[in-house]
N, C-alpha and C positions, 0 to 999 in steps of 0.2 A: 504493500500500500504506500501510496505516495505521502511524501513529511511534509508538513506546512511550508519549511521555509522550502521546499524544491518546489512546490506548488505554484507561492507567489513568485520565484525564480520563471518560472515557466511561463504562467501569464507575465509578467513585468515583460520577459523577452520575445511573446506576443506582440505585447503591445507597442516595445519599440518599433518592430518589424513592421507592422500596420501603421505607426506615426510615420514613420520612415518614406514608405511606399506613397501614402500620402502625401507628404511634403512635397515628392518627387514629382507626383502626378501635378499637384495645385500649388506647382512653384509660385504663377502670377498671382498666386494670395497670397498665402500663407509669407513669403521672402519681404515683400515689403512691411506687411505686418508685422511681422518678428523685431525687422530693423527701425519701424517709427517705435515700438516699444520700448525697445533699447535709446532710441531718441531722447523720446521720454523723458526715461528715468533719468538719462542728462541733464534734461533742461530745466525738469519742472520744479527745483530749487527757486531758480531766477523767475518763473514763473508766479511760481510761489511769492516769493519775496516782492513782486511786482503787484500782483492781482492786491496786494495789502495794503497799498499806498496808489493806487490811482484804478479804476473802471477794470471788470475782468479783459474785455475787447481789446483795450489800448495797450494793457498788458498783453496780451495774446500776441500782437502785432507785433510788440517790442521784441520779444521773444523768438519770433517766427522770423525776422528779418534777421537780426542777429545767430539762429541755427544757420538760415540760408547763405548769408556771410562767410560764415567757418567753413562751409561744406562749397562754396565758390571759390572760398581761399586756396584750399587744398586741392583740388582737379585743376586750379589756374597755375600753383606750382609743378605739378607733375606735365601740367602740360606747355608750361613754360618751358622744364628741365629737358625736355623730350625732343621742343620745337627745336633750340638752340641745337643739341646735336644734332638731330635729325636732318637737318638744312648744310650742317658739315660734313656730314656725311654721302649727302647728294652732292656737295660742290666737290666732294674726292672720290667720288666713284670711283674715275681713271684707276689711282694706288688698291681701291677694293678689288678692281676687277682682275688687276695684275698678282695680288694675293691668291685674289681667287685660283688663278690660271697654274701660279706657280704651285700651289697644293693639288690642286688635279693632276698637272704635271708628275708630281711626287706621287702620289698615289697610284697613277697609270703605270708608272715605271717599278711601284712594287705590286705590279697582279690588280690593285684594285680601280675599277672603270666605273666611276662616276658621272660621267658624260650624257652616257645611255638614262640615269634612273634619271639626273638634272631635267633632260629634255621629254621625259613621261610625263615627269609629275610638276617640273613647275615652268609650265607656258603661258601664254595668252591667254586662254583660257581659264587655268587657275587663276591666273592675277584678277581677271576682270569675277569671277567668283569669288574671292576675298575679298576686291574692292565690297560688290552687292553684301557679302557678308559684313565687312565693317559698318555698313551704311544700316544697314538693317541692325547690327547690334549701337549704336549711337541711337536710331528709333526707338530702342528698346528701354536704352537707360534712361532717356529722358521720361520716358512713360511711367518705367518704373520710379522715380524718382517724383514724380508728379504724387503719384496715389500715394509714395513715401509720405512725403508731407500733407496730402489731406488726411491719411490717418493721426497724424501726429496732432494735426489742429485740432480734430475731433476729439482725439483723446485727452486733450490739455485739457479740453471744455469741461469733460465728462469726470476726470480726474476726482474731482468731489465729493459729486454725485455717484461713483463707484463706490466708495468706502461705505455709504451709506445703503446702497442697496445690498452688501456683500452683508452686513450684519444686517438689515432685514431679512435676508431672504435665506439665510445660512445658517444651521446653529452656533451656539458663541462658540464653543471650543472648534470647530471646523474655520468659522470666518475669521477668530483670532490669531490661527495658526496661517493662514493662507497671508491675510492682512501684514505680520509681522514676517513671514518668506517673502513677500513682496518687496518692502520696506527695506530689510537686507540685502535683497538682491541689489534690486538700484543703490541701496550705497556703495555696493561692492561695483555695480558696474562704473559707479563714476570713481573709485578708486583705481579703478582698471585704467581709464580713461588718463587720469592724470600720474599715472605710473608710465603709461605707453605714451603721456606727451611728451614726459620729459627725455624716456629714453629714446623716444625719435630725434630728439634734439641733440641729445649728447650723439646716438649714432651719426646725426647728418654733420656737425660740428668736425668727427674724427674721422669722417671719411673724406668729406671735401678738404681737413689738413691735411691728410694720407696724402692724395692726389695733387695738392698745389706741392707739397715737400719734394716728391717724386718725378715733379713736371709735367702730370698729367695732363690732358686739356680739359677744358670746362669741369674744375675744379669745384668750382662755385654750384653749377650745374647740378654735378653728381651728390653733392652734399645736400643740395634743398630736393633729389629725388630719393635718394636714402629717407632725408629725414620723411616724406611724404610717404613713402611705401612701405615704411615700418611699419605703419599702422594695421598692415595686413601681417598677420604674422606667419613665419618660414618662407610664402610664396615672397613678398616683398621686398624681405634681403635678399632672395637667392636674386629675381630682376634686378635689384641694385646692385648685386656684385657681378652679375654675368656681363652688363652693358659697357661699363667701366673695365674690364678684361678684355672683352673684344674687339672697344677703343685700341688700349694699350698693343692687342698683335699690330694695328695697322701704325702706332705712332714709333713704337719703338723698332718693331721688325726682325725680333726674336723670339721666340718661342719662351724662353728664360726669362725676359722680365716681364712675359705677359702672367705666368706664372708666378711671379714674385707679385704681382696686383694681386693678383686670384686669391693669392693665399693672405697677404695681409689685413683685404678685405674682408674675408672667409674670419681671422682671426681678429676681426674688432667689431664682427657683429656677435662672433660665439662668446667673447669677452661681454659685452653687452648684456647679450639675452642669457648668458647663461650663469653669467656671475652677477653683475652687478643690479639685473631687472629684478632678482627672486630675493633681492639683501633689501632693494627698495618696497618691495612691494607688501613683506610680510608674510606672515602664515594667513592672514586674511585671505588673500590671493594665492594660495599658495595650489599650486596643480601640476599633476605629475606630467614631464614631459611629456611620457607617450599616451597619457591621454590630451594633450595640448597637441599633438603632432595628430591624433586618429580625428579629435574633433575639426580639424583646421580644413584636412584631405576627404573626411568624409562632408562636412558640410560644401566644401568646393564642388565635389561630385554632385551635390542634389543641386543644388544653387549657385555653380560657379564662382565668380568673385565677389560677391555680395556674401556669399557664404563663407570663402574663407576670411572674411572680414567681422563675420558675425558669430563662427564658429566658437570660437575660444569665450564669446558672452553667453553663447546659449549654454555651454557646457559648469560656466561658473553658476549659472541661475538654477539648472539641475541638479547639482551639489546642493546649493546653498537652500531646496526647497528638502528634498531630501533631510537633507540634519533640522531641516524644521519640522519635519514629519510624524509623528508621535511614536509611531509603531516601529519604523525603523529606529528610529533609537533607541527604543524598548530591545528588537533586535539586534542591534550595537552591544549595548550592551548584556546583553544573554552571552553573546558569541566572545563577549572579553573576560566574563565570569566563569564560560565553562573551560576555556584555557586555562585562565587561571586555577581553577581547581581538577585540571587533567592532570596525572602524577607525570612526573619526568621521564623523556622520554616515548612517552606515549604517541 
């Protein structure tokens, strides 16, 4: 006969599997809702503190212009950092293409023919298919980003008036536990928030010094897209380290110092994130790599980059509801008493 805790084990891994599949199916809901929720819990301090001292609307507006601000700020540097190389990089095609030429060269001369799969798979035809594809995903974000923020406004409004239906409609101990997981969470996500601003700052600071020390080009550049891509976390260092390496083969024209980039880079983001973020940030925030690593890649899968940007919040809110949960702590604790009184050994 099956034991209780295999049982809840068993539904719990149901029901991931069916939230899961869900998600998947009703990304265009569910992905913007997650992400103005997490908005939210951002803003609605200043909110807060607004609606107290002047009409809720004006406050609302204050608030909503100053989100929109932050989240213009950040795509105007990434896509600042981007334009400026980007535009260097077409005016030196010539030197790419001569890299190019000499690597295939290299590689045809040891057995391996390049040439053939080049002209398969990336022609005329793909390009003008990636162009439609970019165009169609720029449609996409704007959309998404649209409904982002009407959820967000609706829910500033309604903020209130939740509390009060959650204890009408709930029993106390049910709505007190949910009310008080809620509460936690958003403070932990704005903890989150201001843990990940600073270390995007300190990253974009030691990568753009890295690069001006070294002679990089767009030094400046690469520092304000570190600092901006941090905020996605694993995928966003590895883009800010890959671009700035592949600069480096064309500027230097060694293979050896493009590698000495690689790795310096490589080692002041692992510096960063793996020492210095987890000293900043506390056991509050405190999450096992490889569950920071599984939520990051697994929510990218469902939701692409909106997901690895939201992953490592959803995964802190599922923690933090959990330890608020009654029964599992009850459970928690059973499973640390009966250790503790298993003889040694055992």
């Amino acid at each position: 006969m099956m034991s209780d805790s295999t049982l809840k084990a068993s539904v719990a891994l149901i029901a991931a599997v069916a939230l899961s599949a869900a998600a998947y199916q009703a990304e265009g809901v569910f992905a913007p809702l997650t992400l103005a929720l997490f908005i939210i819990a951002l803003v609605w301090p200043m909110q807060y503190w607004l609606q107290a001292r002047m009409p809720a609307l004006i406050a609302l507006m204050i608030t909503m212009v100053a989100t929109v601000a932050v989240m213009l700020g950040l795509a105007s540097l990434v896509v600042w950092g981007f334009g400026r190389v980007g535009r260097s990089l077409i005016a030196d095609s010539s030197r790419y293409q001569a890299i190019y030429d000499a690597v295939v060269g290299w590689l045809d001369g040891h057995g391996i023919s390049v040439a053939g799969l080049w002209a398969q798979h990336f022609n005329v035809d793909w390009m003008l298919r990636s162009a439609q594809q970019i165009s169609g995903r720029v449609n996409t974000t704007l959309s998404f980003w649209l409904i982002t923020l009407l959820y967000v406004i609706l829910g500033l409004i309604e903020v209130d008036d939740l509390h009060g239906r959650v204890r009408a409609f709930l029993p106390p101990e049910t709505a007190q536990v949910l009310l008080s997981a809620s509460a936690d969470t958003a403070q932990k996500f704005r903890r989150y928030m201001e843990v990940r601003t600073s270390m995007s700052l300190l990253t974009g600071l030691l990568v753009g010094g890295f690069a001006f020390a070294v002679g990089l080009q767009f030094a400046v550049e690469w520092g304000v897209i570190a600092f901006a891509l941090n905020y996605v976390p694993v995928i966003g260092p590895f883009i800010a380290t890959l671009f700035p390496t592949l600069l480096a083969i064309a500027q230097f024209g060694t293979w050896q110092a493009a590698l000495f980039v690689f790795i310096c880079l490589n080692i002041i983001q692992s510096v960063v994130g793996s020492y210095v973020e987890p000293r900043v940030s506390g056991h509050a925030l405190a999450i096992s790599p490889t569950v920071m690593l599984f939520a990051v890649f697994f929510w990218t899968f469902l939701w692409g980059l909106f997901g690895a940007f939201i992953g490592v919040p959803i995964a802190i809110a599922a923690l933090t509801f959990c330890a608020h949960y009654p029964s599992i702590r009850t459970d928690r604790r059973s499973a640390r008493r009966r250790r503790a009184e298993a003889p040694e050994g055992a």
